[in-house]
C-alpha positions in Angstrom: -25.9 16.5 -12.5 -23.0 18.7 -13.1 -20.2 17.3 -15.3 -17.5 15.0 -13.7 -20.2 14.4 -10.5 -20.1 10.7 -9.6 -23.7 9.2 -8.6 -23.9 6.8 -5.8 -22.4 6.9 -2.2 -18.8 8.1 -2.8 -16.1 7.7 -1.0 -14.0 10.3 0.7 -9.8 10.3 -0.2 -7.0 12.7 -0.1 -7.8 16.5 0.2 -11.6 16.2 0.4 -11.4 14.8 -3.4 -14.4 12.3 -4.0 -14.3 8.8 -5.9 -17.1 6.3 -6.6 -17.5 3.2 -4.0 -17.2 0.6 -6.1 -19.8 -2.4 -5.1 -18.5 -5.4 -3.2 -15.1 -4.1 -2.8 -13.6 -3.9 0.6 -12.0 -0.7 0.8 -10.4 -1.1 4.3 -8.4 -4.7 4.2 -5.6 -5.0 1.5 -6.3 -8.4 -0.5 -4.2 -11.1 0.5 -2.5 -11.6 -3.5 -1.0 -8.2 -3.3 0.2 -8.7 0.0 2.0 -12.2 -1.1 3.9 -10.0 -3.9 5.1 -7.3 -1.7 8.9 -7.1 -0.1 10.4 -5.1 1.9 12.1 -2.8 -0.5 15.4 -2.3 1.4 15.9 -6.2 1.8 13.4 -7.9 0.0 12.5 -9.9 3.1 8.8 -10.5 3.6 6.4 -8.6 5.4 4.0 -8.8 8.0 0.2 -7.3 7.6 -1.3 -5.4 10.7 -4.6 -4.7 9.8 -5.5 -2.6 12.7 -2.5 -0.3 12.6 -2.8 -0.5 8.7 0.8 -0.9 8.6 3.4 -3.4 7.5 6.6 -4.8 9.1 9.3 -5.7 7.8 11.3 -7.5 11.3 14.5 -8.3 9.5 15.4 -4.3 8.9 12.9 -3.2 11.5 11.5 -1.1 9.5 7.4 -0.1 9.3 5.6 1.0 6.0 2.6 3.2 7.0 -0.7 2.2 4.3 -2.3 5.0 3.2 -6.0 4.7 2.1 -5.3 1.7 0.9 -2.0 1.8 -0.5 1.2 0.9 0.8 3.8 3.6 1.2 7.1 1.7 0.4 9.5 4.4 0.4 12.8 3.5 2.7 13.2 7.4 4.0 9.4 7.1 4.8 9.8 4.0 7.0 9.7 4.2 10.5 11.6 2.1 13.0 10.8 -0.6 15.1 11.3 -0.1 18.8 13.5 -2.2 19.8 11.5 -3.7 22.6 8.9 -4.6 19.8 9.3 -8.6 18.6 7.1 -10.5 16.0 
């Protein structure tokens, strides 16, 4: 096995790049502690988990944070708006 291969079933991230699957973790729901510590980082209001859009919501700014294999993008200038016929 060359050097740097990984055995097992892999899985697939950014660019093609490979990483191990790592046993019983769930690789497509976020956990709900690491939710309960996230804010919205414009107000620091809380934020609501859409596990099918893999998105989160902040409704007081009306913003939306895309998640990105797994990881939240909390950037403000990333954020896109909620339309305003859209409610909780």
């Amino acid at each position: 096995m060359p050097s740097g291969s990984v055995r097992g079933r892999g899985v697939s991230g950014p660019a093609g790049a490979e990483r191990a699957a790592v046993p019983g973790r769930d690789t497509s729901v976020l956990k709900q502690d690491f939710l309960d510590i996230l804010v919205c980082p414009k107000c620091k209001g809380k934020l609501e988990y859409d596990e099918g859009e893999q998105t989160l919501t902040c409704w007081e700014c009306r913003l939306r944070y895309e998640i990105d294999d797994d990881i939240p993008i909390m950037l403000i200038d990333k954020a896109k708006p909620v339309p305003p016929d859209e409610s909780p």
